[in-house]
C-alpha positions as CSV (number, residue, x, y, z in Angstrom):
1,X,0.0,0.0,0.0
2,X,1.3,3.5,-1.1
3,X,2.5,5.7,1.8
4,X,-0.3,8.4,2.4
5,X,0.8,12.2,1.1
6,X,2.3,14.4,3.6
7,X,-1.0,17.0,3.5
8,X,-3.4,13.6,4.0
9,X,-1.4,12.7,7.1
10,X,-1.8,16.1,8.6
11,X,-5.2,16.4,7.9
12,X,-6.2,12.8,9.7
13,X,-3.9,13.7,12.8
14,X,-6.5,15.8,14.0
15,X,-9.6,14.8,15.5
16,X,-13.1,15.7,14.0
17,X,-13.7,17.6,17.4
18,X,-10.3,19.8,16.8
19,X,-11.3,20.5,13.6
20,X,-14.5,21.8,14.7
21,X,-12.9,23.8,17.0
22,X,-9.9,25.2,14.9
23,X,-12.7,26.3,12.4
24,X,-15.1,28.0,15.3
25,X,-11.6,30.0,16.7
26,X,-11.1,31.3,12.9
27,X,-14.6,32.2,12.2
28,X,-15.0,34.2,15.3
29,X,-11.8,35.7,15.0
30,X,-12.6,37.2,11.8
31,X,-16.1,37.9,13.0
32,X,-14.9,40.2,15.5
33,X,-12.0,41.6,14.0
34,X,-14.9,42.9,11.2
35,X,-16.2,45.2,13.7
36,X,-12.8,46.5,14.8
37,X,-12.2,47.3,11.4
38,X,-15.3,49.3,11.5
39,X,-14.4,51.3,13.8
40,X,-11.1,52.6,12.9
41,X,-12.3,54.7,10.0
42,X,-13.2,57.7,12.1
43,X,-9.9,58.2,13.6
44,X,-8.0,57.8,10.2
45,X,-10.9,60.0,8.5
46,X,-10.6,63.0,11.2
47,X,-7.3,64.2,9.7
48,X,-9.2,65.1,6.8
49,X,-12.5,66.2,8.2
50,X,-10.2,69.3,9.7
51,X,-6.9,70.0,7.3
52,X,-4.5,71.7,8.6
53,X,-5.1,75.0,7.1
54,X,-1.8,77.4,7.4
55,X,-1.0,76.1,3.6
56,X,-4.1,77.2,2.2
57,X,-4.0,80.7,3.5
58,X,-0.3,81.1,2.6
59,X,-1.4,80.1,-1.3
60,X,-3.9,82.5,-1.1
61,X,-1.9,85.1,0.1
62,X,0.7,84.7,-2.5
63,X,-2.3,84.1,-5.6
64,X,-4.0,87.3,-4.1
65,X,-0.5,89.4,-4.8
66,X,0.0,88.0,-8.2
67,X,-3.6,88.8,-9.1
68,X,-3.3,92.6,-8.0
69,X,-0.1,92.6,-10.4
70,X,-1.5,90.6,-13.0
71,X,-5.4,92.2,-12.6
72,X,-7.0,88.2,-12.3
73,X,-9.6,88.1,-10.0
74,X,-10.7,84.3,-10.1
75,X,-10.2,82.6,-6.9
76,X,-9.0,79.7,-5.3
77,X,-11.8,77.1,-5.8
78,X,-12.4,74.5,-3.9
79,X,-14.8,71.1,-4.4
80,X,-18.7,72.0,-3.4
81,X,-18.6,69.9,-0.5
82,X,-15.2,71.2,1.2
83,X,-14.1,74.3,2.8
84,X,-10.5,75.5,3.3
85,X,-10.1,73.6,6.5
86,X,-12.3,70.5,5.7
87,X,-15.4,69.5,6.0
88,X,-18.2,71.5,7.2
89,X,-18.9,71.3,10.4
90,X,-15.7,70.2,11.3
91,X,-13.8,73.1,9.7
92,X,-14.0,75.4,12.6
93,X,-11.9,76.5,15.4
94,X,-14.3,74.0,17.9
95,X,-13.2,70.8,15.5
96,X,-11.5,68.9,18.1
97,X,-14.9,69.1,20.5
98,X,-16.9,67.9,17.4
99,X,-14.8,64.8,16.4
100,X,-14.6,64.0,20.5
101,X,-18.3,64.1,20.9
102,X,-18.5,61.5,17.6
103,X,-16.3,59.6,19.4
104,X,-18.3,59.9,22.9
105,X,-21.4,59.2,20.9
106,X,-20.9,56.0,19.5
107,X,-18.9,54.7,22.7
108,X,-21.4,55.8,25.4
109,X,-24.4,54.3,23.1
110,X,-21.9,51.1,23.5
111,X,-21.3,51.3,27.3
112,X,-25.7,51.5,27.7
113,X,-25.8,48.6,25.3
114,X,-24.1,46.9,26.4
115,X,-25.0,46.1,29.5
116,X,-28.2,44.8,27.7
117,X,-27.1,43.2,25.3
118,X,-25.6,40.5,27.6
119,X,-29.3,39.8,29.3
120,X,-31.0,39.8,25.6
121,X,-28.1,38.0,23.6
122,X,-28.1,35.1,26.7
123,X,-31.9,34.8,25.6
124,X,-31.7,34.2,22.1
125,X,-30.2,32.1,19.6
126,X,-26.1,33.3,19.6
127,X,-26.3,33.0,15.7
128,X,-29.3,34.8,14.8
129,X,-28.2,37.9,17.6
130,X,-24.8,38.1,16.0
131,X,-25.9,38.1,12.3
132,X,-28.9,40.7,13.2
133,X,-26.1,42.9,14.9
134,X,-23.4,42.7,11.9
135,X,-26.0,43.2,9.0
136,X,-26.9,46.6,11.4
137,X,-23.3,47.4,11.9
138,X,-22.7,47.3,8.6
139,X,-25.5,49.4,7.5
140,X,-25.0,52.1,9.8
141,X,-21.3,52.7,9.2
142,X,-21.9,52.5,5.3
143,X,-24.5,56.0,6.2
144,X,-22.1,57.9,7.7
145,X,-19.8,57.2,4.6
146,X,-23.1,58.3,2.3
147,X,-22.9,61.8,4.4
148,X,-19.9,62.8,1.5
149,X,-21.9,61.5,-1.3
150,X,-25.0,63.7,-0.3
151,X,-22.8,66.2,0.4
152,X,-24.6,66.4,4.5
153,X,-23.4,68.6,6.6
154,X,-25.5,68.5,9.7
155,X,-23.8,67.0,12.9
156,X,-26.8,65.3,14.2
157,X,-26.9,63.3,11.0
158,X,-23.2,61.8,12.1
159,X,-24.3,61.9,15.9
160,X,-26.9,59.5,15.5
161,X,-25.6,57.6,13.5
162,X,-22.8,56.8,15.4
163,X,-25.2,56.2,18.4
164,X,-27.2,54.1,16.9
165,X,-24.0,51.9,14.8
166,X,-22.5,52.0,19.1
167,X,-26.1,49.8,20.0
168,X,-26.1,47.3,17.1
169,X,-22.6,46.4,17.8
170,X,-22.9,45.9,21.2
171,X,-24.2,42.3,19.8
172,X,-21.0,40.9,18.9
173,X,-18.9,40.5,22.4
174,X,-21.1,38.8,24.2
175,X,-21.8,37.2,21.6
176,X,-18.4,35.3,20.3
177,X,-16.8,35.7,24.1
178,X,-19.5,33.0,24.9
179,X,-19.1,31.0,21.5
180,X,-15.8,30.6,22.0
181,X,-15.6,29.8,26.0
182,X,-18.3,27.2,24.6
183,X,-16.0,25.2,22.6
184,X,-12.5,25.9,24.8
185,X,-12.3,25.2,28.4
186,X,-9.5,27.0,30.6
187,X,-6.3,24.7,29.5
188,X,-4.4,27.1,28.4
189,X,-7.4,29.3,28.3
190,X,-5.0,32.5,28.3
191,X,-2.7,31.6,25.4
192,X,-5.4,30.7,23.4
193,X,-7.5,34.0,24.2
194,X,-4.4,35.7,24.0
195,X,-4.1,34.8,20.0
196,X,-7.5,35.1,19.6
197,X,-7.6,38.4,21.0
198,X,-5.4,39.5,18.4
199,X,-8.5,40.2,16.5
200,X,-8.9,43.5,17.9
201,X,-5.6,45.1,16.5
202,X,-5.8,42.6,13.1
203,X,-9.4,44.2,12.4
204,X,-7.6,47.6,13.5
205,X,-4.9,47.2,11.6
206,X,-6.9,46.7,8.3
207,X,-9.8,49.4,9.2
208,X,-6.6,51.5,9.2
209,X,-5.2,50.4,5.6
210,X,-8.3,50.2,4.1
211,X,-9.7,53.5,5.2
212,X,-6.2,55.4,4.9
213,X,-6.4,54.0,0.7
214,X,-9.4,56.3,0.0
215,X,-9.3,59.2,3.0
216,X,-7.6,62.0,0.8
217,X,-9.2,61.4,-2.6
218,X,-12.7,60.1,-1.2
219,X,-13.7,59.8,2.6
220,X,-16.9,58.3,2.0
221,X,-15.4,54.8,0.8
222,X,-13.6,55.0,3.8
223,X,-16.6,53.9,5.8
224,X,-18.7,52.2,3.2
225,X,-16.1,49.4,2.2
226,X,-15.4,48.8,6.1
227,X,-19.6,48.5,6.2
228,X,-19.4,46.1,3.5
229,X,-17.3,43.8,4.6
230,X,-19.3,43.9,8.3
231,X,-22.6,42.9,6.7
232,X,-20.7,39.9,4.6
233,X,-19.4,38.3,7.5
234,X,-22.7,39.0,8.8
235,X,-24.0,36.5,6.3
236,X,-21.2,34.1,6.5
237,X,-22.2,34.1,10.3
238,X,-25.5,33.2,9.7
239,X,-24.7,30.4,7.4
240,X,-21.5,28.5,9.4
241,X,-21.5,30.0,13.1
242,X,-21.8,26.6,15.7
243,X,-23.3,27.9,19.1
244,X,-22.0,24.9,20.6
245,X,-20.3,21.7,20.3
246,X,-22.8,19.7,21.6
247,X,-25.1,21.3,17.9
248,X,-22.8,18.8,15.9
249,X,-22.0,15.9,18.5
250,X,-18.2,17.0,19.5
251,X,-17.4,16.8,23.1
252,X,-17.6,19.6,25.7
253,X,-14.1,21.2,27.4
254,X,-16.5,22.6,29.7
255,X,-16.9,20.6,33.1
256,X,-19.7,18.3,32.8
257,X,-22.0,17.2,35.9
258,X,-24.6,14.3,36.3
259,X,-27.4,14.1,35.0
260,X,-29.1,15.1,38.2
261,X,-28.8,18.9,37.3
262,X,-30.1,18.4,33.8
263,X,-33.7,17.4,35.3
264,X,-35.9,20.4,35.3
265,X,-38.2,20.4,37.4
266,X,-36.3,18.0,39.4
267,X,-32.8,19.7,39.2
268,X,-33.9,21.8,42.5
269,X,-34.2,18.8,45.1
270,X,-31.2,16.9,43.6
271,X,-28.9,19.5,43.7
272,X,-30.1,20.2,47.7
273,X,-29.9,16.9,48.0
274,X,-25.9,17.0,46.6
275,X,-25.4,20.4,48.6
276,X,-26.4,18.3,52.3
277,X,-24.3,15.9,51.5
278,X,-21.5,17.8,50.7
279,X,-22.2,20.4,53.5
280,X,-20.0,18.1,56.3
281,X,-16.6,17.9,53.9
282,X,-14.0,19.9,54.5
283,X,-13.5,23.3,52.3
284,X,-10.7,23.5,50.1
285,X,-8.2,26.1,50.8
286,X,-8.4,28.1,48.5
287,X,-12.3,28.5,48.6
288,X,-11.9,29.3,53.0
289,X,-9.2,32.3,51.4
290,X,-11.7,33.4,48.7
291,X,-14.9,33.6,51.1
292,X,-12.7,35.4,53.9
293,X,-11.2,38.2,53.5
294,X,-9.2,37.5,57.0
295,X,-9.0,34.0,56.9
296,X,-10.7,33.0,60.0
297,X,-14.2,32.8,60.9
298,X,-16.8,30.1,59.3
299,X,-18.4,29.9,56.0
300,X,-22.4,31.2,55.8
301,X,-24.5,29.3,54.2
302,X,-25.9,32.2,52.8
303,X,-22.8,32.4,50.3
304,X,-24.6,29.2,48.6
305,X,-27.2,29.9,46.4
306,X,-29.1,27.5,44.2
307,X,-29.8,28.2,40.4
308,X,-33.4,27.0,40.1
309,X,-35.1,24.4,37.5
310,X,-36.5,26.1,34.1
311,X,-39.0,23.2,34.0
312,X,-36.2,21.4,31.2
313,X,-35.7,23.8,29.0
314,X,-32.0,24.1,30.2
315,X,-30.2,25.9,32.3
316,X,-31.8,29.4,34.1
317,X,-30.2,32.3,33.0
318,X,-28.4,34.4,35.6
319,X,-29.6,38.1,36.8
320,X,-27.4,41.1,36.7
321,X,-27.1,41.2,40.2
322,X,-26.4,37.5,40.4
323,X,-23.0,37.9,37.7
324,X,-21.9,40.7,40.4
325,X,-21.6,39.1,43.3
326,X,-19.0,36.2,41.7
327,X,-15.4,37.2,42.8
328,X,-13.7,39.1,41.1
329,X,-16.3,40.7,38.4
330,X,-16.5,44.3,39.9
331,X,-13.0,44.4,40.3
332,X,-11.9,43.3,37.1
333,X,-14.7,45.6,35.8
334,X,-13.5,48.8,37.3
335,X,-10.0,47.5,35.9
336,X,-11.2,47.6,32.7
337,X,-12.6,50.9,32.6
338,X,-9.7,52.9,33.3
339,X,-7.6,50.4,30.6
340,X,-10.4,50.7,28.1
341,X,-10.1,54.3,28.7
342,X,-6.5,54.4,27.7
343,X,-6.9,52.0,24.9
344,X,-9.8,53.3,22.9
345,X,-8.0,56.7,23.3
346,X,-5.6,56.1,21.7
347,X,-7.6,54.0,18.6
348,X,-9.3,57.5,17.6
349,X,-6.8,60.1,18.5
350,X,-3.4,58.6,18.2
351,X,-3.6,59.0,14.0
352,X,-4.8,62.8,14.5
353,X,-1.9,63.5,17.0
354,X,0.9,62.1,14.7
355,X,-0.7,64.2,12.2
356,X,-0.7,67.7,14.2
357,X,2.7,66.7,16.1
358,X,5.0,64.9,13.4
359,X,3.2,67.1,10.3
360,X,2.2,64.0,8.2
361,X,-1.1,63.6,6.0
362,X,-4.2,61.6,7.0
363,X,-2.9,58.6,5.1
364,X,0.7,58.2,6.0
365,X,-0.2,59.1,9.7
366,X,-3.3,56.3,9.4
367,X,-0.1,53.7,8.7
368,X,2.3,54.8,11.2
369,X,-0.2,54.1,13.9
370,X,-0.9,50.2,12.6
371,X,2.4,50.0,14.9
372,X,0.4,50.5,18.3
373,X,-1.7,47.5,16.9
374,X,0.9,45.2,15.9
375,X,2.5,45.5,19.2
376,X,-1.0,45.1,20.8
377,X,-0.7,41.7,19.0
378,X,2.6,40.5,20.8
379,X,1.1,42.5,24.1
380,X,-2.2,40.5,24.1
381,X,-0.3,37.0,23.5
382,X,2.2,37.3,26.2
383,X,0.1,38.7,28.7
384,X,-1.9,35.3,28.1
385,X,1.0,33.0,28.2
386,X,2.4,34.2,31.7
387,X,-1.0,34.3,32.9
388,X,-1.1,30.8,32.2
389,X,2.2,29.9,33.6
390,X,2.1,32.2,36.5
391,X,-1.6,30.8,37.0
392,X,-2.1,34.5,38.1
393,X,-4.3,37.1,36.0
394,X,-4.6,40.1,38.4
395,X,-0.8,39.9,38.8
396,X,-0.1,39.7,35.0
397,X,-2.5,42.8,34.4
398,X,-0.6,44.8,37.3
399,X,2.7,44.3,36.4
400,X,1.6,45.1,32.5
401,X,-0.2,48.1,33.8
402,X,2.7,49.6,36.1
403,X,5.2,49.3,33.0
404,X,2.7,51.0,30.7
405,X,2.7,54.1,32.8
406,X,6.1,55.5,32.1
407,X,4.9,55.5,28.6
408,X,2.5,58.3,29.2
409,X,5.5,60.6,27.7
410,X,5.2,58.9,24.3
411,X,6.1,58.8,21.1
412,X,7.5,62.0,19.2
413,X,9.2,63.2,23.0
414,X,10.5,59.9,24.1
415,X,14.1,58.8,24.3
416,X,13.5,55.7,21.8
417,X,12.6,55.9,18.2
418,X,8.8,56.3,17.2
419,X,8.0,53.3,16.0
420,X,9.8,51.6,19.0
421,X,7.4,53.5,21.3
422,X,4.4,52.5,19.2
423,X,5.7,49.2,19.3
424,X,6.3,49.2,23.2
425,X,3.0,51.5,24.2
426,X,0.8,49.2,22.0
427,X,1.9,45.6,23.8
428,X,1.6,47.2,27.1
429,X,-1.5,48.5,27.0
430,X,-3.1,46.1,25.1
431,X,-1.9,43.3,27.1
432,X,-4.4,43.8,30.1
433,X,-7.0,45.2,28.4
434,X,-6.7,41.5,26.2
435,X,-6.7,39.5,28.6
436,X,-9.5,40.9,31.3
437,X,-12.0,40.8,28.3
438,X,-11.1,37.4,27.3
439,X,-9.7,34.9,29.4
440,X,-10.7,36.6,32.6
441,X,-14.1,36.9,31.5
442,X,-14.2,33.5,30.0
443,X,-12.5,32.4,33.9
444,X,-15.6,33.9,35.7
445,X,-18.2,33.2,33.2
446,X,-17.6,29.5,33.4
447,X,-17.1,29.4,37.2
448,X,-17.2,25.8,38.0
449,X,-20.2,26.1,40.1
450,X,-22.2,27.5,37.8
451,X,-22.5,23.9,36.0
452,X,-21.5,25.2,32.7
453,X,-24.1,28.0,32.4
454,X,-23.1,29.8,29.4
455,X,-26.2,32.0,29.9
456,X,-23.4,33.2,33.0
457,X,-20.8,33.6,30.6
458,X,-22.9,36.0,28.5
459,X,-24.0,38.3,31.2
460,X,-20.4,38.4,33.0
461,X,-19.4,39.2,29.9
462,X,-21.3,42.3,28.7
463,X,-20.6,43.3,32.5
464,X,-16.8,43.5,32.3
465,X,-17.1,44.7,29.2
466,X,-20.1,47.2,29.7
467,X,-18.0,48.9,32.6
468,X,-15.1,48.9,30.3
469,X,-16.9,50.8,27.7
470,X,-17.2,54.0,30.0
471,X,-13.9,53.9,30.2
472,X,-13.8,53.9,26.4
473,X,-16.5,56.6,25.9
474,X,-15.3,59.0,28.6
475,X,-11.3,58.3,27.6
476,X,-11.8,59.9,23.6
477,X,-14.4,62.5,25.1
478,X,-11.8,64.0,27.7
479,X,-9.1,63.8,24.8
480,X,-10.7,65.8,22.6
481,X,-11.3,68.4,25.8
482,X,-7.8,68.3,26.8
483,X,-6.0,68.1,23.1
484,X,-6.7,72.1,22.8
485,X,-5.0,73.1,25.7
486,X,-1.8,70.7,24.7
487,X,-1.5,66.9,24.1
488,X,1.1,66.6,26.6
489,X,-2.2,66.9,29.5
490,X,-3.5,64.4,27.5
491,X,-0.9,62.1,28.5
492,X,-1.2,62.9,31.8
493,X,-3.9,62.3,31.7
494,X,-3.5,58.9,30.3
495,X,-0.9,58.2,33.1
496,X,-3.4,59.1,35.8
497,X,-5.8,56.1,34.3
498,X,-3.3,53.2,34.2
499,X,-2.9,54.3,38.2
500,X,-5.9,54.1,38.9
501,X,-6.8,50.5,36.8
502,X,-3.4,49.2,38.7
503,X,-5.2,50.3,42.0
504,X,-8.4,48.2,41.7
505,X,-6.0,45.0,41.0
506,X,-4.5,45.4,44.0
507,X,-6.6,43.3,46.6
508,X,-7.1,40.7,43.6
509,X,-3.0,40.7,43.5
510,X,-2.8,40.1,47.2
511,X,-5.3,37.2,47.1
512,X,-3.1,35.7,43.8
513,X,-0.3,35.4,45.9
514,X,-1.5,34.4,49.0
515,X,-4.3,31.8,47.4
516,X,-3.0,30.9,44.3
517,X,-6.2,30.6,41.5
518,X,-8.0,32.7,43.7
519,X,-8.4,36.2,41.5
520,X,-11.0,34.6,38.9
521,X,-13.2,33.0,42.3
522,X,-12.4,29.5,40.9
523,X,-13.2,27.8,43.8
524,X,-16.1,29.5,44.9
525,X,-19.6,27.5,45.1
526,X,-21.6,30.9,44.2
527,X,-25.3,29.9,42.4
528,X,-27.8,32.4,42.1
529,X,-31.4,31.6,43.5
């Protein structure tokens, strides 16, 4: 018998179940790196929105002498739909309080979503949610691209459109967050977040290129390709997205539980029954250090509550107030707000600030800050592998966090080159940011006493990341208020934000290192009544 080919060999290595899995981490990836690279448009088109007008006004200064020589009186002209300094209403002095409230728009309509899109999404069908919420993402960023093809000029035409684009997308975190803590369990949860993560930046990365190709010769392609391509993946998420493995017979990573807490109606008095005997064993130390915060004292029974039956038609979804009270979920949350805040500020300012600081066009300024994404690549990645080694996720975040700070001074004032502090700013400020909305999420979501409630998962979710997204909405808003009076209080401002995220890790650290495992509440039998 002939020796099989090499690509044949590879291909039967794998499991069907690893296949499945391989092909649910790509599709998501490229799901949610879609809606990143809707985003990014706005920051690359601001640029031109306001131009830097000094070289306008010195050409007319110089055409206006010739023409009192020469006796011409024909003006500069300009296209229809453009003034000197842009694009009206952005061409006046008040441009940078314009672009910042776009910005806040969009990201506070985000922050309100999405804390309810976590209680819907964990309600209805992952696939149809996700489709529903890229075919309206899509839409909505293609409109404000149709603002320079109908020539619009009114800024509540861009305000709500941006609100209402901020909504529809709140669908997606929740959304693939739970999809993928579905089909992976936590070994090696933060390594494999950490890649997939990478999404974020990737989709960044290409919102840049493809809205930088088209921003000086025709801004309104710059949204409606991006919009495009949101609604096609749309559909290919409709037609391939697998909720969970169980939909096509693979095997669950998730921890599995007897049948006795699949019974409905019945799952109530089993699961008291389990609870009784259980109640005379002795705790494991790490849930004794979770429950006390001094270490002595006995355990309430209070602290166990009981998820009840849904009369079979699976497992109750938990309440808002329910996702709260697992360990770790308020601090993480007010973590992420201060680390979204200094993320998402720089995603729509940094390409405007290497503009007005280092004197470069829309386009060339749009590429030079891909380099903050690519280094939020290697960032996200290796703040996931020595979480996973280190087996501690608070401490990872803090120690990511208190290198981050120094580079508050950035860029175009720092000792090192540029594109080395691009490099360097983007890893370490990603890196946290990654790894609370993934694998700590995913961590809490999937709490082992929750019996593999994925409805959890969702709501925790949309928490973290809800909080988060006030960071994000107030971190552009106060940029755009600051920038005026100099970028360097922007920075300091910056600074002051990775401080304070550092500070709300701080108990969480302390736990990590005396209870190892303990940040994420592992070992803590929390069920919601």
């Amino acid at each position: 018998m002939a020796r099989l080919p090499a690509g044949i060999r590879f291909i039967i290595s794998f499991s069907r179940d690893q296949w499945y899995r391989a092909f649910i981490f790509i599709l998501t990836f490229l799901l949610y790196a879609s809606f990143h690279l809707s985003r990014k448009p706005i920051s690359i088109v601001k640029g031109e929105l306001h131009k830097y007008c000094t070289a306008w006004d010195e050409a007319d200064v110089r055409f206006s002498s010739q023409n009192r020589k020469s006796g011409s009186t024909a003006p500069h002209q300009l296209p229809d739909n453009e003034t000197d300094c842009g694009w009206a209403p952005f061409d006046k002095n008040n441009y940078q309080q314009l672009l910042g409230a776009l910005d806040y728009s969009f990201l506070c309509a985000y922050a309100v979503g999405m804390y309810l899109s976590g209680i819907i999404g964990e309600r209805l069908p992952i696939r149809y949610y996700l489709t529903f919420g890229m075919l309206a993402s899509g839409a909505f960023t293609a409109l404000f691209g149709l603002g320079y093809f109908y020539n619009i000029h009114s800024f509540g035409f861009y305000v709500v459109t941006q609100v209402i684009n901020g909504l529809v997308q709140t669908t997606g975190w929740p959304s693939v967050v739970t999809c993928l803590g579905n089909w992976f369990g936590k070994g090696r949860r933060g390594l494999i977040m950490g890649v997939w993560n990478s999404h974020t930046s990737v989709g960044n990365i290409l919102g840049s290129l493809i809205a930088g190709y088209w921003v000086s010769t025709c801004w309104g392609l710059s949204f409606v390709v991006p919009g495009a391509i949101v609604a096609a993946m749309g559909i290919v998420c409709f037609l391939f997205l697998i909720e969970h493995p169980k939909d096509v017979r693979c095997s669950s990573t998730l921890v599995t539980h007897s049948k006795g807490y699949e019974n409905g109606t019945n799952r109530l008095r089993l699961q008291k029954q389990i609870l009784k005997s259980e109640k005379n064993k002795p705790l494991d130390p790490e849930m004794q250090c979770l429950l006390l915060s001094d270490g002595k004292g006995s355990i309430h029974p209070n602290h166990v509550v009981i998820l009840p039956g849904d009369g079979g038609s699976g497992t109750a979804a938990i309440s808002f107030t329910g996702a709260l009270k697992i360990p770790g979920v308020i601090e993480f949350s007010l973590c992420l707000l201060f680390a979204k805040l200094v993320s998402y500020t720089f995603l729509f300012w940094l390409p405007l600030y290497i503009t007005n600081v280092d004197h470069l066009d829309a386009k060339k300024a749009g590429e030079l800050s891909t380099l903050f994404d690519v280094g939020g690549i290697f960032g996200g990645i290796l703040a996931g592998v020595i979480s996973d080694r280190l087996e501690k996720r608070a401490s990872t975040c803090g120690l990511m966090l208190l290198l981050a700070a120094p580079t508050g001074t950035f860029p175009f004032s720092a000792p090192l080159p540029p594109t080395a502090m691009l490099l360097l700013s983007g890893a370490l400020v990603s890196g946290p940011y990654a790894l609370i909305t993934t694998a700590v999420s995913a961590d809490l979501g999937t709490h082992k006493s929750l019996k593999g409630n994925a409805h959890a998962l969702s709501t925790v979710t949309a928490i973290i990341d809800g909080t988060g997204s006030v960071g994000a909405a107030l971190g552009p808003l106060l940029a755009g208020l600051l920038s005026p009076s100099g970028w360097s209080n922007v920075f300091y401002m910056l600074m002051f934000a990775d401080a304070c995220a550092l500070l709300f890790l701080i108990r969480l650290i302390h736990k990590e290192l005396s209870c190892p495992g303990s940040a994420t509440g592992d070992q803590v039998p929390f069920k919601e009544q």
